[in-house]
C-alpha positions as CSV (number, residue, x, y, z in Angstrom):
1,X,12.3,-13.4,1.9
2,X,12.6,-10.0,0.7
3,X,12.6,-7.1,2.8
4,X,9.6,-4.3,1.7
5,X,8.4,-1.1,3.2
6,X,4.6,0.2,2.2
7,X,4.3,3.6,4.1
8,X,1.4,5.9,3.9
9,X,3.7,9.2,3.3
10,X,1.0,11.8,3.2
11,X,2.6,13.8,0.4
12,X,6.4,14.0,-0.7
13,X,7.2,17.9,-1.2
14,X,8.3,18.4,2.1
15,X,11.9,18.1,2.4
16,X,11.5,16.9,5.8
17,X,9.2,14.1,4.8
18,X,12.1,12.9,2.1
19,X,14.9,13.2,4.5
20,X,12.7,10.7,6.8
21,X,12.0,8.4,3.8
22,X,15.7,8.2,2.9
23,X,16.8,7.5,6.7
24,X,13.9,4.8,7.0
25,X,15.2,2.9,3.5
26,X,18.8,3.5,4.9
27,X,18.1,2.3,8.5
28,X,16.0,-1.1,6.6
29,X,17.7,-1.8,3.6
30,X,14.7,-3.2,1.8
31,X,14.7,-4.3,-2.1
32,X,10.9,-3.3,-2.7
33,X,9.7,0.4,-1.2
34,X,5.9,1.5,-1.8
35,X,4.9,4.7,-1.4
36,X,1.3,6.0,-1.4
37,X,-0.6,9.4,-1.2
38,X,2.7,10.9,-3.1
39,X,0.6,13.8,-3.7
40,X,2.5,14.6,-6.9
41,X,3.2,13.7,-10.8
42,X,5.0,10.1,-11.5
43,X,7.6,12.1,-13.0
44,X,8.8,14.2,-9.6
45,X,8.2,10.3,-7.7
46,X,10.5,8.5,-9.7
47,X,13.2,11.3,-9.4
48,X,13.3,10.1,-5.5
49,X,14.7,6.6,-6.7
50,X,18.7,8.2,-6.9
51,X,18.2,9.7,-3.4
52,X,16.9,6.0,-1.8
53,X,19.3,4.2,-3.7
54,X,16.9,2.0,-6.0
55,X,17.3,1.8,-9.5
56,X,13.7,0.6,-10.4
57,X,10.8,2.3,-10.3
58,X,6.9,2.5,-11.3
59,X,5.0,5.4,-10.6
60,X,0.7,6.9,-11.0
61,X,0.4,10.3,-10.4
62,X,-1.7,11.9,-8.2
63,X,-5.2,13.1,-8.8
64,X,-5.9,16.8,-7.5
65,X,-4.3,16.9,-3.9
66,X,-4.6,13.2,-2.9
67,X,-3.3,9.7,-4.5
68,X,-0.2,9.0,-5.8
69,X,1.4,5.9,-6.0
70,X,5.5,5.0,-6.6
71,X,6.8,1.3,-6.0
72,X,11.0,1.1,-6.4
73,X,12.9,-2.1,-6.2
74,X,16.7,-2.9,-5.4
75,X,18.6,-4.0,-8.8
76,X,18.8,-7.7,-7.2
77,X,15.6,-7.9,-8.0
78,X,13.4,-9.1,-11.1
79,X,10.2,-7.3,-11.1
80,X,7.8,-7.0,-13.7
81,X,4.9,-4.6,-14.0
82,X,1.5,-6.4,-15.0
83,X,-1.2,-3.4,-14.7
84,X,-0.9,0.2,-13.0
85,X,-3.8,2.0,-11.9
86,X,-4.5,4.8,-9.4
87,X,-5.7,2.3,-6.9
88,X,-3.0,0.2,-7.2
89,X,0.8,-1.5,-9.1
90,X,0.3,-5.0,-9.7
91,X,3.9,-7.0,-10.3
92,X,5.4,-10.1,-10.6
93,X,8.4,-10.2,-8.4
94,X,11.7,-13.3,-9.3
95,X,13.7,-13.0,-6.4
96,X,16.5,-15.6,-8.6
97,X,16.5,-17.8,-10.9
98,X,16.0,-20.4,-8.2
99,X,13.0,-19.1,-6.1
100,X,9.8,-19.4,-7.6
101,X,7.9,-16.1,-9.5
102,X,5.1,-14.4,-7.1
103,X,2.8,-11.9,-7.4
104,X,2.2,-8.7,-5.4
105,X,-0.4,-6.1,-5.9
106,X,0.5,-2.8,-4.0
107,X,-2.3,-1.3,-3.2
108,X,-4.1,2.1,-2.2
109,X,-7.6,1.7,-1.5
110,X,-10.7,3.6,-2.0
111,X,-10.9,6.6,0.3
112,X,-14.3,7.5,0.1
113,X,-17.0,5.2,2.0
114,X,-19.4,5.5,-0.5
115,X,-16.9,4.0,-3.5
116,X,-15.6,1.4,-1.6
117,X,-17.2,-1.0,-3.3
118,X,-15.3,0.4,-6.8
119,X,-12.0,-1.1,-4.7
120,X,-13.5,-4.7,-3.8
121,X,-14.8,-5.3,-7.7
122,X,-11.1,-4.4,-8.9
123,X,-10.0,-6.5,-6.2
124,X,-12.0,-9.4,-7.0
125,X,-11.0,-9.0,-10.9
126,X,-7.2,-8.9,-9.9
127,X,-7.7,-12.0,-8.3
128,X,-9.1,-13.7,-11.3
129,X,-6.3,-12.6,-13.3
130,X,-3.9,-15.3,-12.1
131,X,-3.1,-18.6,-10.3
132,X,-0.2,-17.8,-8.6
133,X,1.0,-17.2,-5.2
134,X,-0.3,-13.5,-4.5
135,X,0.1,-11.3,-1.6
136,X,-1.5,-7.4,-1.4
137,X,0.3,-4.7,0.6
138,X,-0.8,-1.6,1.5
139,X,-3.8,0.5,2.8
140,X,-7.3,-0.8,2.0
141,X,-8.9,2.1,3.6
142,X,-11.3,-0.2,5.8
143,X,-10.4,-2.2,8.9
144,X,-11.5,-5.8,8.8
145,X,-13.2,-5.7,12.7
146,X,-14.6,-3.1,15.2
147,X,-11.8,-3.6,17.7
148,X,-9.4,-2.5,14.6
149,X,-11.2,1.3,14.4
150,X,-11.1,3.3,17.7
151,X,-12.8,6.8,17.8
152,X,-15.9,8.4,19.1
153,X,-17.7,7.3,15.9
154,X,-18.5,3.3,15.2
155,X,-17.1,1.7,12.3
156,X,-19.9,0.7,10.1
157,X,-20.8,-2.9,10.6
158,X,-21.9,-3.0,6.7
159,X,-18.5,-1.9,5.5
160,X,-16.4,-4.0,7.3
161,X,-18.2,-6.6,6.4
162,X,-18.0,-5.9,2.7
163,X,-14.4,-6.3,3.4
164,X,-14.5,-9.6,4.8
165,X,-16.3,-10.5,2.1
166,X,-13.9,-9.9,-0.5
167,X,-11.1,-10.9,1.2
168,X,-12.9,-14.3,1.2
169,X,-13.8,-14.0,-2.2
170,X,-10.3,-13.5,-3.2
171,X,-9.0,-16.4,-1.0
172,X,-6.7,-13.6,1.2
173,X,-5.7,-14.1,4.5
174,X,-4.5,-11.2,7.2
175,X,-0.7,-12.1,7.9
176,X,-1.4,-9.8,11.2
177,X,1.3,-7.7,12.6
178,X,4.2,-6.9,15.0
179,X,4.3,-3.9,17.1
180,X,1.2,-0.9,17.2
181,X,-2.1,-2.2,16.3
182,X,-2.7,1.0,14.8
183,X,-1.5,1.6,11.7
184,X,-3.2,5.7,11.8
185,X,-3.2,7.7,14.4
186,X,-4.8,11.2,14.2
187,X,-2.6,13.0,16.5
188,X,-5.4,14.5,18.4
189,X,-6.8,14.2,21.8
190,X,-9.7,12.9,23.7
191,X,-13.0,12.3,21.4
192,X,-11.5,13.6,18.5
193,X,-8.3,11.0,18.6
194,X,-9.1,8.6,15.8
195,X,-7.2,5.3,15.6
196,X,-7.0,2.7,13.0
197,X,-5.5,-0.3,11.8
C-alpha cells in the first residue's frame, strides 16, 4: 500500500508553513504528497519538490488568494496524469509492474455553498470516465452527516444530502478515519469554535 499525505496547507509563502511540510514528509516518508489551497502559481509549487525530496510533480495555480493544487510522487512510483483542473489532479498510479494500475483523483472541492453542485457534476463525470479501481482524497468542502459539522450554526440538511447523493451516484464509499474526527478546527472559542470533518 502506498503511503500518501493530502493536507489542507492554507497557503505555502510562509517559511514556517514549508519547514512544517518538509518535517511532516520527513517524519512519514510517503511516495504520493497532495497539497491544496497552495495559494500560489504552479511554477513556485513545483519548486518545493527538491526541498521534500520527490522528483515528480503536477501542479494548478491558484486563482486570486485561494486554490492551488500540487500533487508530488516518490521516483518508485509510476504515475500518470489523466486531467488537471482547479478542483482537482486525476492520475493513474502503477505501484510495479506486478500490482495492478489504480486510479486516484485528488481533490479540492467547491468552497462556496451555493456552487457545490459545480463539484458533484464534475464528480459524477470523473466517475464515468473509467472502470477501474478509483479512490478520491482530499477535502470535499461538505461533511457527509450533522454529527460531522460542530458550531453554533446547523449544517444544511439539503447540502449534505447532495453529498450523499453523489457519493452514491459515483459508487464511493467513506474509508473513515483514525485519530480527531475533525479534520478543521477554527481555533476559536465558545460559539464561534467551528469544527468539521
Amino acid at each position: 500500500a502506498t503511503n500518501l499525505l493530502s493536507w489542507n496547507c492554507r497557503g505555502l509563502g510562509l517559511f514556517r508553513t514549508v519547514q512544517e511540510l518538509v518535517a511532516l514528509v520527513g517524519a512519514n516518508s510517503p511516495r504520493l504528497v497532495f497539497l491544496y489551497e497552495t495559494r500560489m502559481l504552479g511554477v513556485r509549487a513545483e519548486n518545493l519538490r527538491w526541498r521534500l525530496g520527490l522528483k515528480h510533480v503536477v501542479a494548478v495555480d491558484s486563482t486570486g488568494t485561494g486554490g492551488g493544487l500540487a500533487l508530488y510522487w516518490h521516483d518508485s512510483l509510476d504515475v500518470h496524469l489523466i486531467e488537471k483542473h482547479r478542483r482537482f489532479i486525476d492520475v493513474h498510479v502503477h505501484e510495479s509492474s506486478s500490482s495492478p494500475r489504480f486510479r486516484i483523483t485528488f481533490v479540492y472541492g467547491e468552497p462556496r455553498t451555493e456552487d457545490r453542485h459545480f463539484m458533484w457534476e464534475l464528480m459524477r463525470r470523473l466517475h464515468g470516465a473509467s472502470a477501474e479501481p478509483w479512490m478520491l482524497i482530499g477535502d470535499f468542502n461538505e461533511s457527509m452527516w450533522s454529527y460531522e459539522h460542530f458550531s453554533a450554526c446547523q449544517r444544511s440538511e439539503r447540502q449534505m444530502a447532495a453529498f450523499q447523493d453523489v457519493l452514491a451516484d459515483c459508487g464511493l464509499t467513506d474509508l473513515g478515519f483514525v485519530g480527531s474526527p475533525f479534520t478543521y478546527d477554527n481555533g476559536r472559542e465558545g460559539n464561534a469554535n467551528v469544527k468539521v470533518r
